[in-house]
MARSE-693677 format. One line per 2 residues: for each residue x, y, z of C-alpha. Coordinates in Angstrom, 3 decimals, always signed. Each point is the difference from the previous one (the first is absolute). Layout:
BEGIN
X:Y:Z | ...
This chain:
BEGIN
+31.763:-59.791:-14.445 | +2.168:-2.051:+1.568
-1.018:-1.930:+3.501 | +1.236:-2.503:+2.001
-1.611:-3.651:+0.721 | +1.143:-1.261:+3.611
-0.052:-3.924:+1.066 | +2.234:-1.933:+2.459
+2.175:-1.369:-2.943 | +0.570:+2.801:-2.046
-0.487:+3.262:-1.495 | -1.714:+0.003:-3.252
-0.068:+3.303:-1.688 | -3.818:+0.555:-1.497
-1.035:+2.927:-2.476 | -3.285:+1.326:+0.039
-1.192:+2.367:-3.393 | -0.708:+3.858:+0.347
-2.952:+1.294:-0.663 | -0.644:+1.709:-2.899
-1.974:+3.506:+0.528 | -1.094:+2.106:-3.090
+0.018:+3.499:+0.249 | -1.845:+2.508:-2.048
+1.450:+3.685:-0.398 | -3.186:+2.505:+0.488
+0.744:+3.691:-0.792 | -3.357:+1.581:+0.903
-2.265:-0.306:+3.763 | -3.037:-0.315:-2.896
-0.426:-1.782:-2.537 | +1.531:+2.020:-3.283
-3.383:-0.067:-2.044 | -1.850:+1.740:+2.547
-0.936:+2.771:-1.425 | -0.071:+4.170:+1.855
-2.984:+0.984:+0.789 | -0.919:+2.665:-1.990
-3.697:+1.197:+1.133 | -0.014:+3.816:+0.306
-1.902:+1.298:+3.298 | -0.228:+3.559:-2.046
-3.140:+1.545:-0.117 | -0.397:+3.099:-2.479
-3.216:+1.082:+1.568 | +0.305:+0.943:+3.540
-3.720:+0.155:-0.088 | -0.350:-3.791:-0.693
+2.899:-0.671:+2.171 | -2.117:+0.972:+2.903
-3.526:-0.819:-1.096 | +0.507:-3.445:+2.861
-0.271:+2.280:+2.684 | -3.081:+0.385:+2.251
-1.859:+1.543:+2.564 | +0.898:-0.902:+3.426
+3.425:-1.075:-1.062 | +3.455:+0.734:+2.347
+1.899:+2.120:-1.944 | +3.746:+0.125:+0.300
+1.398:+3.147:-1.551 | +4.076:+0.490:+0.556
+1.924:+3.152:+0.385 | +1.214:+2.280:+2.318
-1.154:+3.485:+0.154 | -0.177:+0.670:-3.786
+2.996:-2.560:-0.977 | -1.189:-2.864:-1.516
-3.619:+0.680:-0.364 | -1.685:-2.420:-2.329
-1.866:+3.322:-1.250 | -0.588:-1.490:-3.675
-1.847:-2.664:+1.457 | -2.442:+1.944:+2.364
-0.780:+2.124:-2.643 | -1.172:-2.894:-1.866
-2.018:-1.261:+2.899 | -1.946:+3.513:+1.062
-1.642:-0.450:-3.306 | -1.224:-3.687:+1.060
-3.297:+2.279:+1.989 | -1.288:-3.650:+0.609
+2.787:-0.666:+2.646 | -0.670:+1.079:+3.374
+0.566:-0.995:+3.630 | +3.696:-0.425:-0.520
+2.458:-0.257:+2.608 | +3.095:+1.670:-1.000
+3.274:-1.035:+2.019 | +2.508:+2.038:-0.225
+2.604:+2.572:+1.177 | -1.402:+2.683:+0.217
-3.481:+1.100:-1.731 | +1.357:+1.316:-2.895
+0.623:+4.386:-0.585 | -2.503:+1.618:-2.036
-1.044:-1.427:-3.017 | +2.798:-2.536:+0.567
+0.477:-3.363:+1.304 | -3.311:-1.060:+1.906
-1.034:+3.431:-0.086 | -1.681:-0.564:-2.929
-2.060:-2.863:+1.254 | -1.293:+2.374:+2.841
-0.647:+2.735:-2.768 | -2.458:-2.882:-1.835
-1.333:-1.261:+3.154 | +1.332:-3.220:-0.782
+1.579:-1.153:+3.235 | -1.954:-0.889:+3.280
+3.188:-0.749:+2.335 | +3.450:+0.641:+0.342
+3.130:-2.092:+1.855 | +2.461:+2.826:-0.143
+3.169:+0.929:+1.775 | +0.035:+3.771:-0.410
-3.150:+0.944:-1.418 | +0.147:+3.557:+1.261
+1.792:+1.331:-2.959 | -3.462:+0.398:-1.980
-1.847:+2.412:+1.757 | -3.464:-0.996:-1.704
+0.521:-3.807:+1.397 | +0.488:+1.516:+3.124
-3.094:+2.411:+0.467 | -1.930:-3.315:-2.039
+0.923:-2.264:+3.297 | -0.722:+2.309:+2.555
-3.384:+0.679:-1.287 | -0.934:-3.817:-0.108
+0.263:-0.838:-3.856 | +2.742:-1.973:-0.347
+1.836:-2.912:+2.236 | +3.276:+0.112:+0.916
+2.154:-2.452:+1.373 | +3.092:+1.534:+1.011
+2.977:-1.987:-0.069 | +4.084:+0.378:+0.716
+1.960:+0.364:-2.844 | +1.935:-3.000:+0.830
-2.897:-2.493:+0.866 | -1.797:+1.319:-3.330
+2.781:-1.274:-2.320 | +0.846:-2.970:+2.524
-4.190:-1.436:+0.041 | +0.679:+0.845:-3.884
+3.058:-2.143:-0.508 | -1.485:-2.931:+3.150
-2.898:-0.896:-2.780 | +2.363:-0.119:-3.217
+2.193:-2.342:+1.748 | -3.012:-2.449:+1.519
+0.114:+1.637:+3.651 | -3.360:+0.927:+1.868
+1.604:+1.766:+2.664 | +2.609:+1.246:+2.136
+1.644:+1.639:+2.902 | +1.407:+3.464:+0.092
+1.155:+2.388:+2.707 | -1.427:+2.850:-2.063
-2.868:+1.653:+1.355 | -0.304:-2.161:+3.690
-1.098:+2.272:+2.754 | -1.936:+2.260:-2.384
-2.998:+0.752:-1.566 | +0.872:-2.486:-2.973
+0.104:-2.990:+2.875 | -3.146:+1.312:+1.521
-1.823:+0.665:-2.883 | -0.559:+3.831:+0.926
-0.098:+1.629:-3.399 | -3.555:-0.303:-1.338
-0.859:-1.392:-3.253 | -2.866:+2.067:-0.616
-1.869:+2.941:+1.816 | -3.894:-0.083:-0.075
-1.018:+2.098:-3.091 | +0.715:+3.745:+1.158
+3.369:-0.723:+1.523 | +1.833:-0.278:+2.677
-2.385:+1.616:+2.350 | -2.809:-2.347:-0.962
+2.119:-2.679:+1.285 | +1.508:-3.128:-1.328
-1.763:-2.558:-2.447 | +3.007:-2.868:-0.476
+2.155:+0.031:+2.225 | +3.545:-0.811:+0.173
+1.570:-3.405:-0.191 | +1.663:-1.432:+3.247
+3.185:-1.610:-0.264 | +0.974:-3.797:+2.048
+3.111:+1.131:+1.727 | +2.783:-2.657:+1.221
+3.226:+0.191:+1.443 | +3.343:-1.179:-0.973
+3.154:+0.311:+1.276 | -1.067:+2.330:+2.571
-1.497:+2.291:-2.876 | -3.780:+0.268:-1.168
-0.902:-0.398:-3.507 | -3.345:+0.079:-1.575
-1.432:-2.243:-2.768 | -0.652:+1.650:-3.234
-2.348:-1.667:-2.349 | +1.326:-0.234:-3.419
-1.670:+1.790:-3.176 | -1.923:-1.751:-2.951
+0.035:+2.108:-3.211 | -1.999:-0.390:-3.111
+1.331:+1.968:-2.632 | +3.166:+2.120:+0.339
+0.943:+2.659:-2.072 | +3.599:+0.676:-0.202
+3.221:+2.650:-1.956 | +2.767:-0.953:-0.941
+3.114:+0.609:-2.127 | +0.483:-2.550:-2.372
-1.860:-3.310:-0.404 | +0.706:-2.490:-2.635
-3.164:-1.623:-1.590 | +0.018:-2.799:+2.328
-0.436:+1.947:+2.503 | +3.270:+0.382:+1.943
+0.388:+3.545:+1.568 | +2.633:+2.649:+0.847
-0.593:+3.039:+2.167 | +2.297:+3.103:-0.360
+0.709:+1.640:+3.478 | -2.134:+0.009:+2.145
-3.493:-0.914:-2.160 | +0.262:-2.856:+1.702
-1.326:+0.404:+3.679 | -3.534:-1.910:+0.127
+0.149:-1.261:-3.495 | +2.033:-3.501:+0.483
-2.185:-1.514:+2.304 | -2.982:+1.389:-1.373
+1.019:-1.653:-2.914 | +0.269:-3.432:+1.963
-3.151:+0.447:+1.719 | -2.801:+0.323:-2.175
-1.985:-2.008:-1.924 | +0.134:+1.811:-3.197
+3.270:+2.013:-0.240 | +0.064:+2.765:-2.196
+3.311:+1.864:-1.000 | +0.339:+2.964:-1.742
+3.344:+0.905:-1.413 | +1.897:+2.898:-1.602
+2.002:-1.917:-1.937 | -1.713:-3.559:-1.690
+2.996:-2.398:-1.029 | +0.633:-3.167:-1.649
+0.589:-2.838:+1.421 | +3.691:-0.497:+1.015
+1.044:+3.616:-0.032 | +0.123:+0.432:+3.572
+2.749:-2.107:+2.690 | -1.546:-2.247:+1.781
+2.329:+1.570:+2.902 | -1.930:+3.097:-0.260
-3.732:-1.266:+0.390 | -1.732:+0.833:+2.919
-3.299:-1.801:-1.157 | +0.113:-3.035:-1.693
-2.540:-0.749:-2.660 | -1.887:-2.662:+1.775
-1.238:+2.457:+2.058 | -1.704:+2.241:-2.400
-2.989:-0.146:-2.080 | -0.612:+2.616:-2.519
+2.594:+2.813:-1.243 | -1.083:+3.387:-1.499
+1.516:+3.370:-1.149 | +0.035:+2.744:+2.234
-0.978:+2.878:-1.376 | -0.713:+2.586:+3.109
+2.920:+2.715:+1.199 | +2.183:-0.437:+2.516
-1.126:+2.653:+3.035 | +2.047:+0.998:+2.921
-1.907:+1.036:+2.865 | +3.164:+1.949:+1.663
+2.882:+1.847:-2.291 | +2.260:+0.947:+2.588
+2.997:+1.369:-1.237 | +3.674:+0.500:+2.052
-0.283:+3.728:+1.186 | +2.801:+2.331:-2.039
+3.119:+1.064:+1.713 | -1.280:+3.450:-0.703
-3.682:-0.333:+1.324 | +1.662:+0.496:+3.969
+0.843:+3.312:-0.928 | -3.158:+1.094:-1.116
-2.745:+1.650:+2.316 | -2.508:-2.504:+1.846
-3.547:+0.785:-1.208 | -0.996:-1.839:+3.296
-1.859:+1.884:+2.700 | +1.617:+0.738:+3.283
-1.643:-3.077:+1.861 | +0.871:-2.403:-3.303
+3.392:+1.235:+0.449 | +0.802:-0.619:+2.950
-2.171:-3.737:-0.244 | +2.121:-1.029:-2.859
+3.139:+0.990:+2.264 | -1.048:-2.391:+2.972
-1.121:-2.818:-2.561 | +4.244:+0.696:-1.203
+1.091:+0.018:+3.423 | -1.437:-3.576:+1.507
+0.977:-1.457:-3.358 | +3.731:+1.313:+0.396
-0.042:-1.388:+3.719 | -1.515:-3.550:-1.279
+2.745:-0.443:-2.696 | +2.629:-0.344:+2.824
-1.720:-3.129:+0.540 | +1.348:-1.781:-3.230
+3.251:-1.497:-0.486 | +2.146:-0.578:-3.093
-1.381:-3.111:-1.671 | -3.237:+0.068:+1.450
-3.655:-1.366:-1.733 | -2.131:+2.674:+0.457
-3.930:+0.325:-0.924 | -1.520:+3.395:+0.679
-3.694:+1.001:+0.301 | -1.475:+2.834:-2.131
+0.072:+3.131:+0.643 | +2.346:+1.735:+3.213
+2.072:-3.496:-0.789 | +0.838:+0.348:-2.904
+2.442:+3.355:+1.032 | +2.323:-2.174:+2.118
+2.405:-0.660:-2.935 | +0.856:+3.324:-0.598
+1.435:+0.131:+3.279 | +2.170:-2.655:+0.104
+3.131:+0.091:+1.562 | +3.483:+0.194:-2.085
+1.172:-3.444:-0.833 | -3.017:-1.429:+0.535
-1.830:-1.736:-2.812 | -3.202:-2.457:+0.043
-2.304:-1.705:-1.846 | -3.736:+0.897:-0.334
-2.548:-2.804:-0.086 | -3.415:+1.500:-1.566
-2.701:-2.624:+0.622 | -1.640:-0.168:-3.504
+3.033:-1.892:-0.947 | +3.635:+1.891:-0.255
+3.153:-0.156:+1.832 | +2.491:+2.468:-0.385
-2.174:+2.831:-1.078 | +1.544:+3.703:-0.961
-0.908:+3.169:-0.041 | -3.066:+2.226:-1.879
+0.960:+0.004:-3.482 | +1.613:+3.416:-0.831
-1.616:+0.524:-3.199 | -3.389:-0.436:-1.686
+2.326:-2.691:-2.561 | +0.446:-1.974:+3.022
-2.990:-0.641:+1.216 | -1.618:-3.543:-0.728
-3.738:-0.872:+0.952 | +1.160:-4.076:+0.923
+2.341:+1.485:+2.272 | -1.678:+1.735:+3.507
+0.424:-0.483:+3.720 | -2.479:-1.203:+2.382
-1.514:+3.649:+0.102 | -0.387:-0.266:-3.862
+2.801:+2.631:-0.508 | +2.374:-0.265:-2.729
+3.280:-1.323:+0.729 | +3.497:-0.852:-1.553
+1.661:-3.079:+0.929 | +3.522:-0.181:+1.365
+3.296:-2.512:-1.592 | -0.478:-3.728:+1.528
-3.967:+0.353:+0.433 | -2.547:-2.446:-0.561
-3.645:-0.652:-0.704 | -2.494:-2.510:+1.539
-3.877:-0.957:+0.448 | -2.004:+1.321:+2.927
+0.142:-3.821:+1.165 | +3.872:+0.247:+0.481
+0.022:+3.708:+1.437 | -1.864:-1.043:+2.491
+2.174:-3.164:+1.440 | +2.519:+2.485:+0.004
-1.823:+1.998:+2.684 | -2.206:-2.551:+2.172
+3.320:-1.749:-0.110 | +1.795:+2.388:+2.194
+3.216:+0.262:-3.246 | -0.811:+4.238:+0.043
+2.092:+1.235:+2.581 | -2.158:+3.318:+0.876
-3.682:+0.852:-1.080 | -0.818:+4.195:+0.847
-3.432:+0.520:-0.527 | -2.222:+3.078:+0.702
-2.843:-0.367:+2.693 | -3.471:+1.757:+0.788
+0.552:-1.769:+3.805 | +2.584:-1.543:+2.028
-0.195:-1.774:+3.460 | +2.217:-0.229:+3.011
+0.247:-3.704:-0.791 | +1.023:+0.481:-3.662
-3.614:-0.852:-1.674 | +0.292:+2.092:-2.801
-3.540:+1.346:-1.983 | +0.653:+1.562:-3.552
-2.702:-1.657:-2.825 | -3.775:+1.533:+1.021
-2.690:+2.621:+2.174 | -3.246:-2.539:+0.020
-2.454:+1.894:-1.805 | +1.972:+2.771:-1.325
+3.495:-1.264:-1.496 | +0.414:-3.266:-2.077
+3.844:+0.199:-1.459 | +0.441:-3.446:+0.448
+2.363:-2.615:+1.790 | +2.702:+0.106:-2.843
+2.954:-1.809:+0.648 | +0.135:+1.510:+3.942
-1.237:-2.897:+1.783 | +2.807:-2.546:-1.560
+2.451:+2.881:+0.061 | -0.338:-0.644:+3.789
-1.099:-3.491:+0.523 | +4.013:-0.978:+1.257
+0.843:+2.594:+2.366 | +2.498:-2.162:+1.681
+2.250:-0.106:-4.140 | -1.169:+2.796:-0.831
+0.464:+3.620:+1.866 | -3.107:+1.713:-0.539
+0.410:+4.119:+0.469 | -3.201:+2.292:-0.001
+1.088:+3.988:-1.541 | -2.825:+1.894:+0.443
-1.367:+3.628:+1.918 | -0.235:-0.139:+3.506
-3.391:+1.464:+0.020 | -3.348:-0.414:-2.695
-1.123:+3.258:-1.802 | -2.292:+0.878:+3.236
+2.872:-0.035:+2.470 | -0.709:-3.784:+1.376
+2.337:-2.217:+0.582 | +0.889:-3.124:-2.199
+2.263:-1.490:+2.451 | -2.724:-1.966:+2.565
-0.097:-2.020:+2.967 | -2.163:-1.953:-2.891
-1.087:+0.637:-3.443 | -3.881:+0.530:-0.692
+0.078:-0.820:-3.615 | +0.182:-2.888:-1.754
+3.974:-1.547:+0.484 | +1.926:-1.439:-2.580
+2.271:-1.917:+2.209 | +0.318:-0.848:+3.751
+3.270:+0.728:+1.440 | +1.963:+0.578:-2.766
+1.498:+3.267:+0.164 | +3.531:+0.399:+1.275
+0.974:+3.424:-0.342 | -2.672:+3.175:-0.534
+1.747:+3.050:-1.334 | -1.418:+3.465:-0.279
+0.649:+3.762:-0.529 | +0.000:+0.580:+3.658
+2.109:-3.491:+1.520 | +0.995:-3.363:-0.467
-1.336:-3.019:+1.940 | +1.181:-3.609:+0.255
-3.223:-2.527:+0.387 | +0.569:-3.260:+2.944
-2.170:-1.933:-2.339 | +0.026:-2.641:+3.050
-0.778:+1.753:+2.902 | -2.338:+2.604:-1.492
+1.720:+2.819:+0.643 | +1.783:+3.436:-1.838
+3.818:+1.713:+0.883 | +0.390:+3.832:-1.218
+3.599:-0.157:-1.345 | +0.362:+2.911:-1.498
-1.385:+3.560:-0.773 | -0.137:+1.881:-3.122
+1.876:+3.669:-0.273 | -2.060:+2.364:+1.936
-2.027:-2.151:+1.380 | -0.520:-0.627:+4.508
-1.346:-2.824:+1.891 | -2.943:+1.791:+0.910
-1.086:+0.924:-3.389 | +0.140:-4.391:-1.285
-1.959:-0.956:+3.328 | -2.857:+2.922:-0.494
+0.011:-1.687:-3.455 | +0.485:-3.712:+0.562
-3.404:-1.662:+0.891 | +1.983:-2.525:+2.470
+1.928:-0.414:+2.404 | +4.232:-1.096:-0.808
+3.230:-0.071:+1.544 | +3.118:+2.222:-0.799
+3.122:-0.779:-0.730 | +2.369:+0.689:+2.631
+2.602:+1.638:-2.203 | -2.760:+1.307:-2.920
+1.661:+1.599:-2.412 | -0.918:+3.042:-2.508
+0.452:-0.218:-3.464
């Protein structure tokens, strides 16, 4: 290198040496000797695999209806007669002889934290008699205080379930042994509220799981898993959570056989890896009706008939509601109908929140039908071209995040305000929360419509100055369609607009029926 040397009499050129650097070429991030870990986490006893758990222990057990039920493994552990006093989170509480259903059948389980227990009818009449806790829990917040512990977080803040029972700990525990009537032994947990942004959210505690017991597709013998369709719902962060992770799989491969692009549960997160061996059930085959089955005679009574037309009718008036392009999630039953009345050119996607976008039809044949592939009603379902398939976890940012452009749900109650009540009767009726609290937790992103009868089975109405049951969310509904007229919902001011009647249908007939007062459009239109 060449440099310069200045004085007053002259310039004397001066060269200073380089430096020399050695450099080492390194073709590996690890050293080339270290060996691959080769320790198998297969058991070939599911017995032994879950002799470590105990009585008193949280129990994680994944699935969603009947897809994905870790049924292999909870027949292993109703033989364990030793373990008792288990709290099973989950779901739902299993169908049957299925899924935590057979934890109630061996008296196994002493509390539940469920979303939508009321699918298993002998859970049900075992809470309202006072013999078993239940801690009932949005779908969203369930997998959300799952996934807050796997990833080191006590707590949060979600929008999902403020103003309601969940925030003010309304839904008992436990009734006094005899039920409901007797009164309540535990009761519900109240929830710190705060607001942000002008909008109140309430702090959810996160979940601690000891063992979880998880299905899935294919997992190599290191553990890392892949679900097929949608298995997956609960079963990721399950996985994550828990102390002692147990997976079992249909398929048991070796190590390197599966992309590491396609894991959805790396191996670090799992513990022990066993065979399943149990059937795949389906709780719902629901099958596309045939062309030809229209032309046959309804063996319907006259009053079914004429039900079933009225259910057709609101769900043909809601499906003007949806645009080309549009994210859509519907609610079960009445819902559910809107598609088949969409308008020509009009195509949209359907978000189903155990974890599928883009979901089809009923499969047409018996061939089609797949048991890892249901909607959120645990009906069988096809999916369409350009679909996809996610965790609970991610289904549910979609929705509190306000990215589904219209929610239409069904409704026991609805108030002049828009505070919508669809999930329980106390003392009588424990379906469950489901997904309906986060389906409306962002009214303002996402258009909430309520399809539903104008009227309950004994002539009352279910459109109120203000609902007496339990709500799922406070202000939320934007539109409330039924077989007799269509209302739009001033979520602000508290108020309801008639906008338009249904053929056949007067004025005086909706208010007679209507159990508030509303104002009329000036140019209300018949459809």
């Amino acid at each position: 290198m060449l440099a310069t040397c200045v004085s007053r009499a002259t310039l004397v050129p001066v060269f200073k040496p380089r430096a020399t650097v050695f450099l080492r070429a390194r073709w590996y991030s690890t050293p080339t000797e270290l060996p691959l870990p080769n320790k198998s986490k297969v058991w070939k006893s599911v017995d032994e695999a879950v002799k470590d758990v105990k009585s008193g222990d949280v129990l994680l057990c994944g699935g969603f209806g009947l897809a994905g039920v870790p049924d292999t493994l909870l027949s292993a552990l109703v033989k364990r007669k030793d373990v008792t006093k288990l709290t099973g989170v989950s779901n739902n509480a299993g169908a049957g002889d299925s899924g935590l259903g057979k934890l109630f059948n061996s008296k196994q389980i002493d509390k539940v934290v469920a979303s939508y227990p009321g699918g298993n009818k002998a859970f049900e009449a075992l809470y309202l008699k006072g013999e078993v806790s239940l801690e009932l829990c949005p779908q969203g917040t369930l997998v959300e205080r799952l996934r807050a512990h796997a990833a080191g977080i006590p707590a949060f803040f979600t929008p999902t379930g403020a103003s309601t029972a969940v925030e003010d700990g309304a839904i008992p525990t436990r009734y006094n042994e005899g039920g409901f009537a007797n009164g309540v032994k535990i009761p519900g947990i109240k929830k710190e509220s705060r607001e942000f942004g002008g909008r109140k959210y309430i702090m959810e505690p996160a979940i601690a799981g000891d063992v979880a017991f998880v299905h899935a597709w294919k997992v190599d013998e290191v553990g890392n898993c892949v679900f097929r369709y949608a298995q997956q719902n609960f079963g990721a962060v399950m996985a994550k959570n828990a102390k002692l992770t147990i997976v079992e799989a249909d398929e048991i491969v070796p190590v390197g056989s599966l992309s590491p692009n396609a894991i959805h549960i790396p191996g670090i997160y799992v513990d022990r890896i066993v065979q399943s061996t149990e059937p795949k059930r389906i709780e719902y085959t629901t099958l596309a009706p045939s062309p030809s089955s229209s032309a046959e005679p309804s063996n319907l009574t006259p009053e079914k008939e004429y039900a079933q037309k009225m259910r057709h009718r609101t769900a043909k008036r809601a499906a003007k509601e949806l645009k080309d392009g549009y994210y859509v999630n519907l609610g079960i039953g009445m819902p559910t109908l809107v598609p088949g009345y969409l308008e020509p050119g009009v195509s949209v996607w359907l978000q189903s929140e155990n974890g599928i976008l883009g979901m089809g039809p009923y499969p047409s044949t018996k061939e089609e039908v797949d048991p890892d592939l249901i909607n959120a009603g645990k009906e069988t379902v096809t999916l369409l071209p350009g679909a996809s398939i996610f965790d609970s976890s991610e289904s549910f940012a979609m929705i509190r995040g306000g990215h589904v452009d219209v929610s239409i749900l069904g409704a026991m109650q609805v108030s002049q305000a828009g505070d919508i009540a669809n999930f329980m009767i106390p003392g009588k009726l424990v379906k469950g929360i489901g997904g309906a609290m986060d389906l409306v937790s962002n009214p303002d992103k996402t258009k909430v419509i309520v399809v539903m009868e104008h009227c309950a089975k004994d002539g009352t109405p279910k459109i109120l100055k203000k609902c007496s049951l339990p709500l799922t969310g406070a202000r939320t509904v934007s539109q409330i369609i039924t077989e007799l007229a269509v209302f739009d919902v001033d979520r602000k001011n508290g108020y309801l607009e008639l906008v338009e009647l249904q053929e056949g249908v007067t004025l005086e007939e909706v208010k007679a029926k209507t159990g508030c007062d509303f104002k009329v459009r000036r140019d209300l239109s018949k459809l």
